[in-house]
C-alpha positions as CSV (number, residue, x, y, z in Angstrom):
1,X,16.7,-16.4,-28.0
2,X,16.3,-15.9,-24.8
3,X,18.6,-13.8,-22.7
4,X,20.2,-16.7,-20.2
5,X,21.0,-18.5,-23.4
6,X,22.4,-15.5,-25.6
7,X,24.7,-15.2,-22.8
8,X,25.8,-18.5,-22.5
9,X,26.1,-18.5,-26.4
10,X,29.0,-15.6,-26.0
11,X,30.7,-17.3,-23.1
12,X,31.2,-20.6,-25.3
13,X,32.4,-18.1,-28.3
14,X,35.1,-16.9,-26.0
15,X,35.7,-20.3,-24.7
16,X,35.3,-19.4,-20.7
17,X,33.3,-20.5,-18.2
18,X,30.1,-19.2,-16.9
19,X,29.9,-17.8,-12.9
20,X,26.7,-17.5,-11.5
21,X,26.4,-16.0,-7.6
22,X,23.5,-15.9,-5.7
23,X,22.2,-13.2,-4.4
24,X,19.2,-12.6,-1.4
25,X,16.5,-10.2,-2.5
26,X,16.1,-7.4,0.3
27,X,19.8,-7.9,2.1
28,X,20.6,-5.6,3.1
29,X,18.0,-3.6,1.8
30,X,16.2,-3.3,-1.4
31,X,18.6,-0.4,-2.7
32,X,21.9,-2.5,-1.4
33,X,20.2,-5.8,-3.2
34,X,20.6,-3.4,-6.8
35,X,23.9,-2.0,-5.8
36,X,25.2,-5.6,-5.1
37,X,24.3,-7.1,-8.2
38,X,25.2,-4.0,-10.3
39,X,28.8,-4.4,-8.7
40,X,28.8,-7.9,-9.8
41,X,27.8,-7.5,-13.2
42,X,30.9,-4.7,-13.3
43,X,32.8,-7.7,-11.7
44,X,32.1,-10.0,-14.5
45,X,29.7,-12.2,-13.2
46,X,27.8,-13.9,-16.1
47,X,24.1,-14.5,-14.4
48,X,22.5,-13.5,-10.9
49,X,19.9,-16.3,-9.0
50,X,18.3,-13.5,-7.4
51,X,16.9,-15.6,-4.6
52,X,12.8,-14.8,-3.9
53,X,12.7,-14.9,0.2
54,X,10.7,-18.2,1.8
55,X,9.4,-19.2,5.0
56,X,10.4,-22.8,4.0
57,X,13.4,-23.1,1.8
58,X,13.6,-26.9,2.2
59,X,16.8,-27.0,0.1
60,X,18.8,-24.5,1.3
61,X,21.1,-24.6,4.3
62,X,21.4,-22.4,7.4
63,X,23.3,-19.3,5.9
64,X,20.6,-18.8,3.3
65,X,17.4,-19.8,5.0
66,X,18.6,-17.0,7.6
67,X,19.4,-14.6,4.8
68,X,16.0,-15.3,3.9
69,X,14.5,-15.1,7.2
70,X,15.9,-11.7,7.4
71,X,15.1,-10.3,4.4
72,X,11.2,-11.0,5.6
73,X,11.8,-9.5,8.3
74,X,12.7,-6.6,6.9
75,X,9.5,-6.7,4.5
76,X,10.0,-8.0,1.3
77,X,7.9,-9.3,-0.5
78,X,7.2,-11.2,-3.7
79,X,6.2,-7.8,-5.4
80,X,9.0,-5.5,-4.1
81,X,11.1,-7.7,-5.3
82,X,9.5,-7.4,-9.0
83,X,9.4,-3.9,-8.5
84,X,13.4,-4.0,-7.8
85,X,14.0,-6.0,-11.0
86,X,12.2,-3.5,-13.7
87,X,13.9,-0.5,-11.9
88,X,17.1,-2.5,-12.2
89,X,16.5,-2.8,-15.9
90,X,15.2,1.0,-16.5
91,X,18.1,1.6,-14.8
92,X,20.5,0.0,-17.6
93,X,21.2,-3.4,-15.7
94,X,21.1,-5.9,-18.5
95,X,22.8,-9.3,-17.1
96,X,20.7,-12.2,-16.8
97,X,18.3,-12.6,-13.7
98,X,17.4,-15.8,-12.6
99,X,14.8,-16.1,-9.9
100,X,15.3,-18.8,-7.0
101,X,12.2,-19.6,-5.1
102,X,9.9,-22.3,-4.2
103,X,6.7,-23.0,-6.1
104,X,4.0,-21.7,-2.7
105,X,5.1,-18.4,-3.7
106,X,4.3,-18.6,-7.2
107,X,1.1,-20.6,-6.9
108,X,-0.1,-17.6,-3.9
109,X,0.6,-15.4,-6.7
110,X,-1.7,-17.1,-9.2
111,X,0.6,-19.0,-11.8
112,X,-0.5,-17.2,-15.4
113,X,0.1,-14.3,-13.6
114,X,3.3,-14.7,-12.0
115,X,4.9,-16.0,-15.4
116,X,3.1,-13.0,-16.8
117,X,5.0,-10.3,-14.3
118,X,8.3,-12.5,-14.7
119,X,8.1,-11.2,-18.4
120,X,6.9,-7.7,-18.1
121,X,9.6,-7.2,-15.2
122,X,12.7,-8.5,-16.8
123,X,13.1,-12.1,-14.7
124,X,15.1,-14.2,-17.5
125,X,14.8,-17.2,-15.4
126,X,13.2,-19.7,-12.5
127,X,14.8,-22.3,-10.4
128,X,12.0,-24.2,-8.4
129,X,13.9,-27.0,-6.7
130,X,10.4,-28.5,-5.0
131,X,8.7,-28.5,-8.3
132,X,10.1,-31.7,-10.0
133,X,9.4,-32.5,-13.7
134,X,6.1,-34.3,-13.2
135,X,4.2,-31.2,-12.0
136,X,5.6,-28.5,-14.4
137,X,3.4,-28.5,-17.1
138,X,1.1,-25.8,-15.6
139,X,3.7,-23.3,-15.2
140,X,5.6,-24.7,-19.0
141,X,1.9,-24.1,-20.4
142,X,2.5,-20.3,-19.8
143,X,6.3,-20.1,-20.6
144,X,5.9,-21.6,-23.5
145,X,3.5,-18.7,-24.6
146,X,7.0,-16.6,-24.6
147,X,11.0,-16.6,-24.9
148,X,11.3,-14.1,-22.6
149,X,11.6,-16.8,-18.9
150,X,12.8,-20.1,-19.1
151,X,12.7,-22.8,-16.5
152,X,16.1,-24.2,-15.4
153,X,16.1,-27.7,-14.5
154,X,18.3,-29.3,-12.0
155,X,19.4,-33.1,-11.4
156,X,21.0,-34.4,-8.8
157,X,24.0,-37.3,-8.1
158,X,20.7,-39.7,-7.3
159,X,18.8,-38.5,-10.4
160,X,20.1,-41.8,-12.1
161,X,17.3,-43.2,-15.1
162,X,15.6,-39.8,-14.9
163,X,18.6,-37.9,-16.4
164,X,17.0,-37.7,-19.9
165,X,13.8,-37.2,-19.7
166,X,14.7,-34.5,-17.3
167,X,16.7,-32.9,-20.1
168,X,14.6,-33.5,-23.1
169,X,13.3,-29.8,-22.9
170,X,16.0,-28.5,-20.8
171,X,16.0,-24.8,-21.2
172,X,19.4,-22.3,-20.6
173,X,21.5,-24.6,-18.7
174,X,21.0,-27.5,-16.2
175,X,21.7,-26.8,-12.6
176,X,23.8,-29.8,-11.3
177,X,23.5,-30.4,-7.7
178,X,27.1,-31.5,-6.7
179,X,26.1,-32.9,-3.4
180,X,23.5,-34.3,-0.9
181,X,21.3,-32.4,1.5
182,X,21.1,-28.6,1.2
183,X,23.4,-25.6,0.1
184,X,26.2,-24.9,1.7
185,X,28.8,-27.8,2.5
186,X,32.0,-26.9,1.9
187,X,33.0,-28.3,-1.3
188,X,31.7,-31.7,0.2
189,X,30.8,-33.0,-2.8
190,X,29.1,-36.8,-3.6
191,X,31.4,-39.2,-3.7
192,X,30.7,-39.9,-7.5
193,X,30.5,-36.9,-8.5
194,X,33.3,-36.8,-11.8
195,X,31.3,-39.8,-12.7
196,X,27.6,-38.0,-12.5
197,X,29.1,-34.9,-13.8
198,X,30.1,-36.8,-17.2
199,X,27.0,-38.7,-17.6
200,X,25.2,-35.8,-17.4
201,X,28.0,-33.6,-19.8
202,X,26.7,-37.1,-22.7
203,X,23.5,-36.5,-22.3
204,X,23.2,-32.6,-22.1
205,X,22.4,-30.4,-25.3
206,X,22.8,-27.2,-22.9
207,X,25.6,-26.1,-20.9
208,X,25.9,-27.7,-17.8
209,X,26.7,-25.6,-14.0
210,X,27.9,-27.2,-11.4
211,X,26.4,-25.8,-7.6
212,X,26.0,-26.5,-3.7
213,X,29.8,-25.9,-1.6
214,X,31.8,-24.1,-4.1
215,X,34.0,-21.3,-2.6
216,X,36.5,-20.9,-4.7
217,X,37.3,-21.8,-8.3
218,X,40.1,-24.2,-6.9
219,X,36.8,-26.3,-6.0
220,X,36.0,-27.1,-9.7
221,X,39.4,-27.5,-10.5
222,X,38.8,-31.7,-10.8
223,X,36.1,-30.8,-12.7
224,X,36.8,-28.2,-15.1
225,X,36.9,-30.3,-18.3
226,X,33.3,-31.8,-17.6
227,X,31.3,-28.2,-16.4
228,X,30.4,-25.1,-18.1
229,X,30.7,-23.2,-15.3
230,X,30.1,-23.0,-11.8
231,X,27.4,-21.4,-8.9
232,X,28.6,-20.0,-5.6
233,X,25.6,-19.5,-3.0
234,X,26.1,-19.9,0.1
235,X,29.6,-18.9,0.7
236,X,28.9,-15.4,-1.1
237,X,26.4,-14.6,1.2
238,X,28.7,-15.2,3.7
239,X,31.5,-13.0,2.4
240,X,28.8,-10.1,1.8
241,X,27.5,-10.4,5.5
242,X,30.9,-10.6,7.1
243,X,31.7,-7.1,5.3
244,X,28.8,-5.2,5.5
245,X,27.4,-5.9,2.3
246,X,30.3,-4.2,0.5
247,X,29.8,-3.7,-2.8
248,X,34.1,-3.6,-3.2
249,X,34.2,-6.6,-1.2
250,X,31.2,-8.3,-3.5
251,X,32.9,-7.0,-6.7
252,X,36.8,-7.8,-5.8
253,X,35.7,-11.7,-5.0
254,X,33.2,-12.1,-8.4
255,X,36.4,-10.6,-10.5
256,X,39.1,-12.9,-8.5
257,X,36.7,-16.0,-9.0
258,X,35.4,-15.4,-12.6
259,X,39.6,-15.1,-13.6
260,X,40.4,-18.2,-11.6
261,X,37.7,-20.2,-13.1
262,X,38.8,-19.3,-16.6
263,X,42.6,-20.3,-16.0
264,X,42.0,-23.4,-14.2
């Protein structure tokens, strides 16, 4: 089993709810990127998206297209940020890693070779929101040679007749989009959203995670007997930028959030 899903077995043993953050590779450095997410896993946060830095990250919103932005500036790289994942695991860091990125990085890195390093390295899982189901079967062809990564799918409020085959395979859990556009929007969620949220709850043999404007746990309060669990982004990057990248700070918000959640 892989690790994503072990950890999603325990959290439905308990009966709690998942939290997933996201985290920028390279903010504010390297070093602080490790600190951060070993705070957080001290915190009680159940998975990281570690996110890969783009030129182009077409479905994020401002805060983390300039978190990525800086984070190239400051040199990082598809490699270094390997590097900092299996010297996070030598190190004893053992919660689930989940890479967010867009799929020019992994094709410039050569695809049986990227899936390759994901394993060696320690990366438990991908989100690849510009790959859509129809031109996965490269990257599945190597994937599917291990349990070690998995491929998270995602579906959206528009997703509609595609919902299924989608899921068919669906690995870990499936990210559910909660609104339109990019990350970011305030809890601005679609309009149908306790509807699309259900239909996907029927048809889901996975856990499903609910993403895009949450900032607090108050957020998936109309929600919380649909969801597994739920993914703050954009607003944590926030919070870590507006104090310093403080580990305290990071660790006090995942601990508040991951209680709330569980006594919605």
């Amino acid at each position: 089993m892989n690790r994503i899903e072990e950890k999603l077995k325990q959290i439905k043993e308990k009966k709690q709810k998942a939290f997933i953050t996201y985290t920028t590779a390279g903010l504010p450095d390297l070093e602080g990127t490790k600190r951060l997410i070993k705070a957080q896993e001290k915190a009680g946060v159940d998975l990281i998206e570690l996110g890969v830095p783009f030129s182009d990250p077409v479905a994020d919103g401002p805060v983390i297209q300039n978190a990525s932005y800086q984070a190239i500036c400051k040199g990082v790289t598809l490699k270094k940020v390997f590097h900092t994942v299996e010297q996070m695991r030598e190190e004893g860091v053992q919660i689930p890693i989940i890479f967010m990125m867009y799929y020019n990085t992994v094709l410039h890195y050569g695809v049986k070779e990227f899936v390759k390093k994901c394993n060696e390295a320690g990366v438990d899982g991908l989100i690849i929101p510009d790959l859509p189901l129809e031109e996965q079967d490269e990257i599945n062809e190597y994937l599917n040679l291990s349990d070690a990564t998995i491929l998270i799918q995602l579906v959206s409020p528009v997703s509609g007749k595609r919902i299924p085959k989608i899921l068919e395979n669906a690995r870990g859990f499936v990210y559910c989009v909660s609104s339109m556009g990019v990350t970011g929007q305030s809890a601005t969620f679609h309009r149908e959203v306790i509807s699309y949220l259900r239909q996907v709850k029927e048809m889901s043999k996975i856990p499903v995670m609910m993403g895009f404007g949450i900032r607090e746990a108050q957020d998936v309060a109309p929600m919380k007997d649909i969801i597994d669990g739920a993914i703050v982004g954009s607003h944590f990057i926030t919070l870590l930028e507006e104090n310093n990248f403080s580990t305290i700070a990071a660790a006090n918000y995942c601990n508040k959030f991951k209680q709330d959640l569980n006594n919605l």
